[in-house]
N, C-alpha and C positions, 0 to 999 in steps of 0.2 A: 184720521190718524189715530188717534185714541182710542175709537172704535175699535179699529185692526187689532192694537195691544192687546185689549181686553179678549178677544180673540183667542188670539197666540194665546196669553195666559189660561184661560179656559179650556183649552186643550191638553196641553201638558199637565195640568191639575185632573183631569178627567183618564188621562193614558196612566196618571200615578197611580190613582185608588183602582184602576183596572189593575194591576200590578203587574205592567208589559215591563221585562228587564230589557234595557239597551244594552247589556254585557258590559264585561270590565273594561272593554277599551275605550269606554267613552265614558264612564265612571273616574271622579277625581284617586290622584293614586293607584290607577293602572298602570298594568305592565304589557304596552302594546309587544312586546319581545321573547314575552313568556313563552309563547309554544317554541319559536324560533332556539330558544335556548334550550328546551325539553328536547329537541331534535336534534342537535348537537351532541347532548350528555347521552343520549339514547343510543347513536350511530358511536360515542368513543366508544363506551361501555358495550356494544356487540364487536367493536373493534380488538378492545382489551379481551374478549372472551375467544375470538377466534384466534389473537395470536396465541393465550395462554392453551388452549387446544390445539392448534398444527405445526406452528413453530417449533425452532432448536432453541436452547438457551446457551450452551456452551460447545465448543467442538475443541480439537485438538488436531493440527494436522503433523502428520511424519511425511519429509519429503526429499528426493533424490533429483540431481538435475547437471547445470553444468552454468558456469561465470565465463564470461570471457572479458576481455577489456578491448576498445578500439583506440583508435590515435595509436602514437606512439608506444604506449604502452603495451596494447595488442601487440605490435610489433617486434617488440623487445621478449617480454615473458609468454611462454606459453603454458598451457590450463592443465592442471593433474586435477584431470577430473575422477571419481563426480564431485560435487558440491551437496551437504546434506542442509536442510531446515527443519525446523521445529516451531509452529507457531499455535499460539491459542487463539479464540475467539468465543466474541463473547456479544452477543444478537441481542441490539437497541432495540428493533421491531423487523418486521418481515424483510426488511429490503435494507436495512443498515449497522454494520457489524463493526466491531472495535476488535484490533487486533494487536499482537505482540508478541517479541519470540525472536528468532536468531537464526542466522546463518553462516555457514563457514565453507571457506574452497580454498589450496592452497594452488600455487604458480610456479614458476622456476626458467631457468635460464642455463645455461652452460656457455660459459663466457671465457673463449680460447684465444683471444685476445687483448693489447693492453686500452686499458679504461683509465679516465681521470679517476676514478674510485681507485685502483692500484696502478699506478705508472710503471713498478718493476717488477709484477708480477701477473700473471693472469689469474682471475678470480675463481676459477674453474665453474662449479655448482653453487647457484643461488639459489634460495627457496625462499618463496613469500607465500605467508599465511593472511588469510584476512575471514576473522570473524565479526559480523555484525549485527548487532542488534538494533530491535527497531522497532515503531509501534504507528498505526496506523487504523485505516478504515476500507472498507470494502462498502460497495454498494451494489446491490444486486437490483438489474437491469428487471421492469416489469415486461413481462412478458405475458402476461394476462389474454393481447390481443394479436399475438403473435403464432404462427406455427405451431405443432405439437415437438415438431426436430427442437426447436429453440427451447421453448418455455423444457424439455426435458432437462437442455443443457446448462442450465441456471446460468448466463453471462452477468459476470460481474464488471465494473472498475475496481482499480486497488491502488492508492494512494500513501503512499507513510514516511517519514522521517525517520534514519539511521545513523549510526555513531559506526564507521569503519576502524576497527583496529587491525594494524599491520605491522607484524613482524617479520623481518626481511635476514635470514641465517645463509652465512656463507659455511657450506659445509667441507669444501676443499681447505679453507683456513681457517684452522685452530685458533691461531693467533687475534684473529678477529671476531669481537662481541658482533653479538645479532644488534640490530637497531631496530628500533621501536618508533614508531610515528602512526597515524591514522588522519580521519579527517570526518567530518561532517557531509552528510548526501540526501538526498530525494530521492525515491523511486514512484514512479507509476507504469501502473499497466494494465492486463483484463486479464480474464482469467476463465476456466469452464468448471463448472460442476456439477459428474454425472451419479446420481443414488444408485447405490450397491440395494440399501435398504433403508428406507423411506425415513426421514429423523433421527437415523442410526448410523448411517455410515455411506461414506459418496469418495468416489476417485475424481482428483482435482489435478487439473496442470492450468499452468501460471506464466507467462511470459511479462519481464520489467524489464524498461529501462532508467538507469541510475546516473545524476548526478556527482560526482564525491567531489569535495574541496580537499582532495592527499596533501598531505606534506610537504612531501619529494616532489610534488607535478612538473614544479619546475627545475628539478637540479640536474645539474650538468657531470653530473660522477659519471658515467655512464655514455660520456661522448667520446669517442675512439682517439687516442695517441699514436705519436709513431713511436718504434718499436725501439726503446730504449738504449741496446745495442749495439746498433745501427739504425739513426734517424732517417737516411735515406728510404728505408724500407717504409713506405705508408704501410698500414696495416689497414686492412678491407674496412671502408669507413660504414658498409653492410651491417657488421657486428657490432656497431653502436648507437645511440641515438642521444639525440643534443636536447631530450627532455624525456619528461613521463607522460606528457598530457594525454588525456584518453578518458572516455565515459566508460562505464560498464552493463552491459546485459547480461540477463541472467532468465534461465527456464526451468522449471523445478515441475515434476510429477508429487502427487503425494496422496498417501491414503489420510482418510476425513473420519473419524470417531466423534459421534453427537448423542446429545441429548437433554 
């Protein structure tokens, strides 16, 4: 057994003064990780150059389109279209965008019968406005391994949080102030976007649909009475509804300014 040691020892004493390096990783205070991490900083660092060469940094989009609402609401008002937007953006990396910006469409009614909102008179022309602002994200879908039709058509998702303001003007009655209410909403949806020219400018359409928590959702102004009168006469309980509840969609065309 001692023999053997002396051995061993004899050997590695003889590989030394030959001066064979066993490299750093078997060297005290190596860094068995080192290249692993040179290959990381190497792959960001081409990463960071190809996005600061191909990529957009900001855009601007102008866009035309049209809101409608379902439930009850759809029912109730209908859409003076179009609806315009306006939104920035501003490109985290190739595939994730931060946005923000606004929208507006207004709505209306012609209400020729009597309503808990007027018992003795009919409201004639109602008009509701609802602009919204919002702020959000876009992700564009990789398309790298996909068709040349697709990867042209850049698919995104579109996600974002909005503040609905709504004012709601009776235009037949003088008499009566506008009211003022809004409500809190989500939207999601997807979206295409086709180059005009290359980092410069792309035509976009967008299809969302919207949560909102309104105000009004559930007020009853607006459920149909009989006809003042003469209460024998029901009045078409058609012309009214016993709420507002209703989501909203919405599709917007728009041209894209980048760079």
């Amino acid at each position: 057994m001692k023999y053997l040691i002396f051995c061993l020892l004899l050997s590695f004493n003889l590989l030394a003064q030959q001066g064979i390096d066993f490299g750093d990783d078997v060297s005290v205070g190596g860094d068995i990780f080192s290249d692993f991490n040179e290959d990381l900083e190497a792959a960001q660092v081409m990463e960071d150059e190809r996005f600061y060469r191909y990529s957009r940094f900001f855009g601007v989009n102008i866009g035309i389109g049209a809101t409608t609402f379902t439930g009850n609401r759809g029912k109730f008002f209908q859409d003076q279209q179009p609806s315009y937007s306006i939104t920035l953006m501003y490109f985290l990396n190739f595939q994730n965008v931060f946005i923000m910006g606004f929208e507006y469409s207004k709505h209306f009614v012609v209400v020729d019968t009597f309503l808990n909102a007027s018992q003795n008179e009919r409201l004639g022309l109602v008009e509701q406005s609802m602009l919204r602002p919002f702020f959000g994200f876009r992700h564009y879908i990789d398309t790298s391994d996909l068709g040349t039709a697709i990867t042209y058509s850049n698919p995104y998702f579109v996600g974002r949080v909005e503040y609905w303001y709504q004012t709601t003007s009776f235009e037949d009655r003088v008499n009566r102030d506008d009211e003022k209410g809004g409500g809190v909403g989500t939207g999601l949806g997807f979206g295409l976007e086709f180059p005009i020219e290359i980092k410069k400018s792309y035509f976009n359409v967008e299809f969302m649909y919207h949560v909102v928590a309104f105000d009004d959702k559930f007020t009853q102004d607006y459920a149909a009475v009989p006809n003042p009168s003469d209460p024998s006469l029901a009045t078409d309980p058609g012309k009214g509804v016993d709420n507002l509840a209703g989501d909203v969609l919405t599709f917007f065309a728009s041209y894209n300014l980048s760079w």
